[in-house]
C-alpha positions in Angstrom: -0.8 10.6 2.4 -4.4 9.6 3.3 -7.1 10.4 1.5 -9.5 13.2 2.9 -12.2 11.0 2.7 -10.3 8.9 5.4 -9.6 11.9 7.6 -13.7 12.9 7.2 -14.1 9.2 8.3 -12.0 9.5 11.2 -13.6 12.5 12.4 -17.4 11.2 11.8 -16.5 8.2 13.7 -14.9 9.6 16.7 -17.9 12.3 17.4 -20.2 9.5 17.2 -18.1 7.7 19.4 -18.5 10.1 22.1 -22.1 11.0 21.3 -23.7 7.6 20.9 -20.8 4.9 20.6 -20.2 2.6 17.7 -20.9 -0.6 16.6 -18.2 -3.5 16.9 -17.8 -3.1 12.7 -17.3 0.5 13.3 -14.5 0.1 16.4 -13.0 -1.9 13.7 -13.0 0.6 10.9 -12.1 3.1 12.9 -8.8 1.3 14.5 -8.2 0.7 11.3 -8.2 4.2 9.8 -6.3 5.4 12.9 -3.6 3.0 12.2 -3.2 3.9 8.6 -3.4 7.6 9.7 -0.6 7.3 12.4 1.6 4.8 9.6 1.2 8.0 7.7 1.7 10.5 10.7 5.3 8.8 11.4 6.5 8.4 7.7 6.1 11.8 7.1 7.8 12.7 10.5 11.0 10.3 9.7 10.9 11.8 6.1 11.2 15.2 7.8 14.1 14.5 10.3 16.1 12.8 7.6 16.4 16.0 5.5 17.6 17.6 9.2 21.2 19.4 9.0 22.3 20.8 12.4 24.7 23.3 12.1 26.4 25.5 15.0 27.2 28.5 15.7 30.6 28.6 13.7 29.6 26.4 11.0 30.1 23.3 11.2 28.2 20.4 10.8 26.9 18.7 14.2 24.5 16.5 12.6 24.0 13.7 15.1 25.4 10.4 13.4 22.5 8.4 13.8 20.3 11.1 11.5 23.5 11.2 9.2 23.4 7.4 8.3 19.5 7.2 8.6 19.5 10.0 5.8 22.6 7.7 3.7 20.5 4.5 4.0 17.4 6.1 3.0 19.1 7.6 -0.6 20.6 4.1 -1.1 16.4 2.9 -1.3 15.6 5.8 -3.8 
């Protein structure tokens, strides 16, 4: 999870990106801290489909196989 110190940074730089623009060390920091946000944004994302269980109307499991062996591989790496 990142830090809400990152997230604050995020947010200052993009208003002062539209107010005034930023310096070329501040693009960097901020496509930086973007990146790491969005590594963060999709781990947590993949984390939450994994745990998925589809179930229909009757039942049964309908779990589509590719979320079945994503979710086997990732308890093998815990």
């Amino acid at each position: 999870m990142i830090s809400k110190d990152k997230l604050d940074r995020i947010n200052i730089l993009a208003r002062k990106s539209k107010s005034e623009g930023l310096s070329l060390r501040e693009q960097k920091e901020q496509k930086e801290l973007r990146k790491e946000y969005l590594k963060n944004v999709r781990s947590s994302f993949k984390n939450q489909l994994s745990s998925v269980k589809v179930v229909d109307e009757e039942g049964n499991d309908v779990t589509p196989d590719k979320v079945k062996k994503e979710k086997r591989n990732n308890n093998l790496l815990h």
